[in-house]
Each structure stands twice: as structure tokens, then as C-alpha cells.
C-alpha positions as CSV (number, residue, x, y, z in Angstrom):
1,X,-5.8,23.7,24.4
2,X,-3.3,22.6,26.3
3,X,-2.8,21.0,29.8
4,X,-1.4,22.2,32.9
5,X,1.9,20.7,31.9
6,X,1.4,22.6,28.5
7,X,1.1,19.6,26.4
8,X,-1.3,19.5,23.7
9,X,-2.3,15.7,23.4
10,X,-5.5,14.4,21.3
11,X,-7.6,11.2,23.0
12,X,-6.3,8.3,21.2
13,X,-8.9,7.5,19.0
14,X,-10.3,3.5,19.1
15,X,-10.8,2.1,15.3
16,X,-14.8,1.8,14.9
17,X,-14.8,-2.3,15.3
18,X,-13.6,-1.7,19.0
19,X,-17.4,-0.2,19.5
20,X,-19.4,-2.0,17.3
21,X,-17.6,-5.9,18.0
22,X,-18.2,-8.2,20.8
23,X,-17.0,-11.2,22.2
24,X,-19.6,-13.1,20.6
25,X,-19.5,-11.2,16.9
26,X,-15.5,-11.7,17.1
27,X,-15.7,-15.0,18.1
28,X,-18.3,-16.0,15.1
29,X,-15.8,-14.2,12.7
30,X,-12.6,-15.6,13.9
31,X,-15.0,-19.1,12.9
32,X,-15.9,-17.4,9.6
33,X,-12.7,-16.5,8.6
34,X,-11.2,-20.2,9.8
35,X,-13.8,-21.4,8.1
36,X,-13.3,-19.6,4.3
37,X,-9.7,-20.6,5.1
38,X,-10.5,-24.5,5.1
39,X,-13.0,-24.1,2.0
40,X,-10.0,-22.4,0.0
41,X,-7.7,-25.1,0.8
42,X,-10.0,-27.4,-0.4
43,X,-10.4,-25.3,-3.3
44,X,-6.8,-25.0,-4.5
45,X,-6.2,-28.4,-3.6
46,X,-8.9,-29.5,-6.4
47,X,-7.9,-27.2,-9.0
48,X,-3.1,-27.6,-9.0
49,X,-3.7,-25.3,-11.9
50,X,-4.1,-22.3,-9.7
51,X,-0.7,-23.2,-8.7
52,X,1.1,-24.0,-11.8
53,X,-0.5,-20.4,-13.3
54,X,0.7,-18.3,-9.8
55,X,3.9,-19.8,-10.3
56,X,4.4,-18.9,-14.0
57,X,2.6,-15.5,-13.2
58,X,5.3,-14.5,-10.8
59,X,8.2,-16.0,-12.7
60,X,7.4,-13.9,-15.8
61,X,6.9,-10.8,-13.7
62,X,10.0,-11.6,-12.2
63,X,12.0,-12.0,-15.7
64,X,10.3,-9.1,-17.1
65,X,10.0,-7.0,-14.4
66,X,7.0,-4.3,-15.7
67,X,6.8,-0.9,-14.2
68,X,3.2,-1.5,-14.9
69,X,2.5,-4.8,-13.1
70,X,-1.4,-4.6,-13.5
71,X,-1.1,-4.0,-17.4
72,X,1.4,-7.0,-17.5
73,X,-0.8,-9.0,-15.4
74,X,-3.9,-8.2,-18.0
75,X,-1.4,-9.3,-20.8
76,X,-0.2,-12.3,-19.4
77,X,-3.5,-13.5,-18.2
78,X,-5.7,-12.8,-21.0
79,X,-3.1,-14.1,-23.4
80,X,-4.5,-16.9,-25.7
81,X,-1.3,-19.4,-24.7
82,X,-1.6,-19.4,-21.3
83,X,-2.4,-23.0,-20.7
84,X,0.6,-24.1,-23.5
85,X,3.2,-21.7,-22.0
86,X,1.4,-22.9,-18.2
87,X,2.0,-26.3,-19.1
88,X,5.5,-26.0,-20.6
89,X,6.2,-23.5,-17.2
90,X,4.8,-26.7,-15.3
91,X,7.2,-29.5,-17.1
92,X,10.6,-27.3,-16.7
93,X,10.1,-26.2,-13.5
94,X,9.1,-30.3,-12.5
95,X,12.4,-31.1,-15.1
96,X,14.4,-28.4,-12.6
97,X,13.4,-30.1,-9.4
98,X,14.4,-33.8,-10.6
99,X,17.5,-32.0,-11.7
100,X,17.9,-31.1,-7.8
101,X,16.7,-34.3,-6.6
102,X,13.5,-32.7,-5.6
103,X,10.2,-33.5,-6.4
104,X,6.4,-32.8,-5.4
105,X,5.3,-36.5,-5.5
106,X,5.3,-38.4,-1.9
């Protein structure tokens, strides 16, 4: 139906979390999700592996570039030389950066 003005306009609809969230809930998961953040950190920080394996993830994806990314990533991932190709990934890329006069060491 429309108005007087002959526009037909629906209400604009709120997402669900507008009703159901408070001040208090949002404030508790705005701590929540600060506080995943932090453990993560500290997560990644104890394992550099998780680096060194994103980094020659996205470099082979990039090389290769798979129409099937998921498929590729089951390959690469599950492949039984991933820590030797990782850890030759790790000393080019570190070879690369002294090359540039950059390095990750303080």
C-alpha cells in the first residue's frame, strides 16, 4: 500500500542483536572479544611457526595461483614436507630480508 505521497516504502527492519543486546551484554562482549584478542596474541607469539606456515601458505598460493584455493590449501597443508619446505620458506625469506638490510631481530 502506498502513502499519501504514493510511495511504497517498507519499515527499515533493525538486525535481531538491536532487540536482544544491552548495554551491559555489549559491554561484556566488547570485554570478551578484547579479551580472545589478547589470549591469541599470546598464542601466536609462543608458537612463530604459525607465522613462518601463513607466510609460505600465501606465497605458494600466490605463485601457483589455484582456481580451487580450498583443494590447494588441503594439498599444501596435509603435504608430508611441510615443515622442510616451511623451514627452507623461513631461511630464504630471512636470506631476502638481510639481502635488504632488514631483519626481524631487535
Amino acid at each position: 500500500m502506498g502513502t499519501a505521497s504514493g510511495s511504497t516504502s517498507a519499515p527499515t527492519a533493525r538486525p535481531l542483536s538491536a532487540h536482544v543486546i544491552d548495554a551491559a551484554m555489549q559491554e561484556k562482549l566488547n570485554h570478551d572479544k578484547i579479551q580472545l584478542r589478547i589470549e591469541n596474541e599470546h598464542y601466536i607469539r609462543k608458537h612463530p611457526e604459525i607465522k613462518h606456515i601463513l607466510d609460505y601458505f600465501m606465497t605458494e598460493v600466490l605463485t601457483h595461483q589455484p582456481s580451487n584455493v580450498q583443494e590447494f590449501a588441503a594439498a599444501v597443508l596435509s603435504d608430508p614436507d611441510l615443515r622442510a619446505k616451511v623451514e627452507k620458506h623461513k631461511i630464504q625469506a630471512q636470506q631476502f630480508d638481510e639481502t635488504l638490510g632488514h631483519s626481524d631481530k631487535p
